[in-house]
C-alpha positions in Angstrom: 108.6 97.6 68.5 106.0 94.5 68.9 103.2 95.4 70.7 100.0 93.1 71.9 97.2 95.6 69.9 93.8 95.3 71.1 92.1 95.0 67.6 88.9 94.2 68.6 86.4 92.8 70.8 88.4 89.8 72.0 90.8 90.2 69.6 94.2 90.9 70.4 97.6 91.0 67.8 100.7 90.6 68.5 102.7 92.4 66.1 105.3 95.7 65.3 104.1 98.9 65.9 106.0 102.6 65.4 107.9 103.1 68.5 107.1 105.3 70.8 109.3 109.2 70.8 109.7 110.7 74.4 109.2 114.3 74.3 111.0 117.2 76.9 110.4 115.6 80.3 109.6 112.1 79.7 111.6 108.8 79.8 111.3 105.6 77.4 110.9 102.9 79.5 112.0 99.1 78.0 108.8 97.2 79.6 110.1 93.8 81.8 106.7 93.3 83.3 103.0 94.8 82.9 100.2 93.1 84.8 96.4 92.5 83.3 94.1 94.4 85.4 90.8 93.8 85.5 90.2 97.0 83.6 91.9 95.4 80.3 89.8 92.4 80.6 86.4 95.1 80.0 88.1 96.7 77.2 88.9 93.2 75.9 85.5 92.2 76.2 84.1 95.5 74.4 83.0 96.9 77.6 84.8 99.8 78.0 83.7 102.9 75.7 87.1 104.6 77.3 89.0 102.4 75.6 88.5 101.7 71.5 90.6 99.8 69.6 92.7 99.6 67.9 94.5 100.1 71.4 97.5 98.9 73.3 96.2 98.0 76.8 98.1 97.2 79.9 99.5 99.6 82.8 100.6 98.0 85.8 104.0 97.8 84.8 107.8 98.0 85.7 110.7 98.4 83.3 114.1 99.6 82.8 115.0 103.5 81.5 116.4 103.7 78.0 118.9 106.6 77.0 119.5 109.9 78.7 120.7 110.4 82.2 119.0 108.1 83.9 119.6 105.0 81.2 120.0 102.2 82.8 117.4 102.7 86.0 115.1 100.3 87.3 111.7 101.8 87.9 108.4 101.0 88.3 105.5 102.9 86.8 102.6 105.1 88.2 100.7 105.0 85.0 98.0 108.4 86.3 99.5 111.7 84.6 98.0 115.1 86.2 98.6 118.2 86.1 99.7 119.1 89.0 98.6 122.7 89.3 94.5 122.0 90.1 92.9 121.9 93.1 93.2 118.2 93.7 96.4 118.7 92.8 97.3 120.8 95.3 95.8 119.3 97.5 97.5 115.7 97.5 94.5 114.1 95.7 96.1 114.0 92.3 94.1 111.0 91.7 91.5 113.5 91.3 92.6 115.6 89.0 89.9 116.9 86.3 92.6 116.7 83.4 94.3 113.1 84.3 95.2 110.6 82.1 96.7 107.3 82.4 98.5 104.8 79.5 96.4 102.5 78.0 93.6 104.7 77.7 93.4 107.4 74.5 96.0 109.3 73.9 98.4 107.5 75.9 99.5 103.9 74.5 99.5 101.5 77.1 102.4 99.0 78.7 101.7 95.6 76.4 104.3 96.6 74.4 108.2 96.7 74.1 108.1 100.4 75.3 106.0 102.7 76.6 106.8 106.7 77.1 106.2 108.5 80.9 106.9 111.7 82.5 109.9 111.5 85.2 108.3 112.4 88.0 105.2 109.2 87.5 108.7 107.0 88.3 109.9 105.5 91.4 113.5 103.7 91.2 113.6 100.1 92.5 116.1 98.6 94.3 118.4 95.5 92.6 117.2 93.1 95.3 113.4 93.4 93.8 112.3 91.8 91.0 111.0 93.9 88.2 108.1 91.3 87.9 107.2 92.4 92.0 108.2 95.8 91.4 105.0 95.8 88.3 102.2 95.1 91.1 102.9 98.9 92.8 100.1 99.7 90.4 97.5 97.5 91.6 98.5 97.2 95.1 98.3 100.7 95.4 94.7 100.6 94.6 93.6 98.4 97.7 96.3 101.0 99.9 94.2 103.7 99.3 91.3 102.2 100.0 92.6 100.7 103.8 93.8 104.4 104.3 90.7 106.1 103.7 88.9 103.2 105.4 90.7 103.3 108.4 90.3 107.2 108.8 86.3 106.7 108.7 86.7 103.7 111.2 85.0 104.3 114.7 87.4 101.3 116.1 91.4 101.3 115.1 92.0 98.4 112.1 93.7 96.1 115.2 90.2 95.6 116.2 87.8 95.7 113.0 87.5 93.1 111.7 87.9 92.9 107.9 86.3 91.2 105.2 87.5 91.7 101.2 85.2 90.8 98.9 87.1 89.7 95.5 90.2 87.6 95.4 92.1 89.0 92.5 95.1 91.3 92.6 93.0 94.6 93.9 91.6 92.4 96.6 94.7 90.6 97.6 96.1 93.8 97.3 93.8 95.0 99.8 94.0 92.6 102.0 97.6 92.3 102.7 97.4 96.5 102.9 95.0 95.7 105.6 97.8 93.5 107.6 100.6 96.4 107.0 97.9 99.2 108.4 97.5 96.6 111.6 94.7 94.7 110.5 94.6 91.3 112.2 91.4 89.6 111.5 91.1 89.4 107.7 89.1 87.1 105.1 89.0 87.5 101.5 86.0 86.6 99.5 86.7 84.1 96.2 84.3 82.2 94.4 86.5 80.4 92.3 87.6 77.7 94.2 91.0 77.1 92.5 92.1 80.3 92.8 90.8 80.2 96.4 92.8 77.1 97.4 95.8 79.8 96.0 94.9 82.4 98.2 94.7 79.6 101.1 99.1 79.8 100.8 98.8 83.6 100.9 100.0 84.6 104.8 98.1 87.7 106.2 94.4 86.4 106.0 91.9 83.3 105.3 90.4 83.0 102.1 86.6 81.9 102.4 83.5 81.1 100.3 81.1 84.3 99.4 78.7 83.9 102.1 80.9 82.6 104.8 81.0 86.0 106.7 78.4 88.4 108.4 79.1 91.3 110.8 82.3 93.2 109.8 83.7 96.5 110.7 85.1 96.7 107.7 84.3 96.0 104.0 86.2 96.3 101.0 84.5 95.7 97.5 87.4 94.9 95.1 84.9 93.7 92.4 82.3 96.3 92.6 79.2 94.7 90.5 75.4 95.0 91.8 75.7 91.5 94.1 79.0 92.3 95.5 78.1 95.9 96.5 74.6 93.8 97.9 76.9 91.6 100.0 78.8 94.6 101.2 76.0 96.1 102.8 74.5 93.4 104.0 77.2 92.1 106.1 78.6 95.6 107.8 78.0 96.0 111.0 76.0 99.5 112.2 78.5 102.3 112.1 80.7 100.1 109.4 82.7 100.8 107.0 82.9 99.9 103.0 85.1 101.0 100.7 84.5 100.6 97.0 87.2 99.7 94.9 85.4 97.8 92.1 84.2 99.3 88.8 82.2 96.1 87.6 78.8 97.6 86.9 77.9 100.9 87.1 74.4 100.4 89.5 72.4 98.9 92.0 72.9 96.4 94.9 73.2 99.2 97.3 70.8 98.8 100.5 70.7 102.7 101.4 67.8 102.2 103.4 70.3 100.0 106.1 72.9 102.3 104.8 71.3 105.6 106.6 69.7 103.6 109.4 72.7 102.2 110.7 74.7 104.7 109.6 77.2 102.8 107.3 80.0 104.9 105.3 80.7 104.4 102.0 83.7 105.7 100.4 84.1 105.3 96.5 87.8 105.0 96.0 89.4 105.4 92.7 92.7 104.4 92.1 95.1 106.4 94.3 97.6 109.4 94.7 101.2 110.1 93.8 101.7 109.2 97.4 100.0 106.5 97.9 102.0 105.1 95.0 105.3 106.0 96.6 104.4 104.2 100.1 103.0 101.1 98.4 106.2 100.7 96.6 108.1 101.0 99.0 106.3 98.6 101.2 106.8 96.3 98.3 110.8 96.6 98.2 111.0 96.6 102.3 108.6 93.3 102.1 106.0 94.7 104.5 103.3 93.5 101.6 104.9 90.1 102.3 106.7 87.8 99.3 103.9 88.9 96.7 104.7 85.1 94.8 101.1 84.6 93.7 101.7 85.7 90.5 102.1 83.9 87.2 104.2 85.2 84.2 104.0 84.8 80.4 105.2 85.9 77.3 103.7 88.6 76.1 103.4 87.2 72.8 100.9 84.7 74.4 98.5 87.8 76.0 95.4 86.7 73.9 95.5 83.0 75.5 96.2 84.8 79.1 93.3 86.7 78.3 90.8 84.0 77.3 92.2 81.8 80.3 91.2 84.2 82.8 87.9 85.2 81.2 87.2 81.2 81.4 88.4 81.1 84.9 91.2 79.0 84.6 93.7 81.1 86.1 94.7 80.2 89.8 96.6 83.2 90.2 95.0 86.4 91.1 97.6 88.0 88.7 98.9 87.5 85.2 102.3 89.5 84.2 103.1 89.5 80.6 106.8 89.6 80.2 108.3 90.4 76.5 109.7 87.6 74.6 113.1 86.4 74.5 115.0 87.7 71.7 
């Protein structure tokens, strides 16, 4: 199959790799769509450690079932694999799960590629009136769900009278915010410095993009970015007995005021990714268009994946997500 290989530090090829060989319990899945998450971009930039290449990279994605019973079937793909058995587990926090793994990180291939392999159970059907390209963003939408669930269970106030503030305007922060408006959020702004791919997020129903800056004394934060200025921002502009949610895995320190923090007693919650679940509900919020016509996107071949990546890291990408689709044949 062709693959887009992470070689090396912003290096990426485009060429045939073996294909991949489900084993008892797991599907091979013909990729339509896989999204570049912001988590692709550190491995392409030699930031990640988790992630060496050579390496294919890429899980936010949605495809079509190949052989077997189920051939044919569209599904999307919840990329975290756990073991189902540990405490977390158990428990409904999967996410959590000491022995997880997700594709695209060692020694799971990721979803840049033709095919990728998946257990059954990490696949939710979609219906024929979504478009595979939609169905993709479950995985990063389902990040910024988690978040506005855990958020809104801290909250002193119910979300129809917080009001909300996202810092990042990329998929995990649009993501977040329009999870806010399907939880009942009605006063909502999103953070974007960029101001082209602000003026995109200006069409976006659901909530007002603004400048960083533009906003003080919120109920509710969400960092989708999570470096030391953002996480500064955060805490600076909750109100006492606030609310912030971290979603962002930018840089690993600083920016947190804890001093403000315990004297006004302002919650943080570190979120990481989210469960089986939360998955599940964010998918189908997708296909039932609660999470509105989610057409801020912008597809490309995946063939072209190291010019998508160089375009965002320059910030020339108005969209706050990129889907690689593979080439025509």
């Amino acid at each position: 199959m062709k693959a887009l290989v992470y070689a090396d530090v912003e290096k990426l090829d485009y060429r045939y790799v073996p294909d991949p060989q489900p084993q008892s319990g797991q599907q091979l899945i013909l990729i339509m769509a896989s999204g570049i998450c912001g988590s692709d971009m550190h491995a392409f930039l030699g930031h990640d450690e988790r992630r060496p290449a050579p390496l294919i990279l890429g899980h936010e994605a949605a495809g079509i079932i190949s052989g077997g019973p189920r051939d044919g079937e569209r599904v999307t793909i919840n990329p975290l694999v756990a073991c189902g058995s540990c405490r977390a587990c158990v428990a409904g926090r999967d996410n959590l799960c000491p022995d997880r793994m997700i594709i695209s990180m060692p020694p799971r291939e990721g979803a840049f590629a033709e095919c990728v392999v998946i257990q059954d159970n990490n696949l939710v059907t979609v219906p024929d009136h979504v478009p595979l390209a939609k169905a993709a963003l479950a995985e990063p939408l389902a990040c910024g769900w988690h978040a506005v669930r855990l958020g809104a269970q801290a909250l002193a106030v119910p979300l129809d009278q917080a009001r909300c503030h996202v810092i990042g305007g990329g998929a995990i922060g649009v993501g977040a915010a329009l999870a806010l408006r399907a939880f009942g959020a009605t006063e909502i702004t999103v953070a974007e410095p960029n101001p082209v791919r602000r003026a995109t997020l200006d069409a976006i129903d659901g909530f007002d993009a603004v400048a960083p800056g533009a906003v003080t004394d919120v109920d509710f934060v969400i960092d989708g970015v999570g470096y030391a200025a953002t996480r500064a921002d955060a805490t600076a502009i909750a109100r006492p007995g606030g609310v912030i949610a971290h979603i962002g895995l930018g840089e690993a320190t600083g920016g947190l005021d804890i001093r403000r923090m315990t004297l006004q007693e302002i919650t943080f919650i570190g979120t990481y990714t989210y469960t089986a679940q939360d998955f599940r509900d964010t998918a189908a919020a997708i296909f039932d268009g609660r999470l509105g016509p989610l057409d801020w996107t912008e597809e490309r071949p995946l063939s072209e994946g190291q010019k998508a990546f160089e375009d965002i890291r320059a910030g020339k990408v108005a969209a706050p997500k990129i889907i690689l689709a593979p080439d025509a044949s």
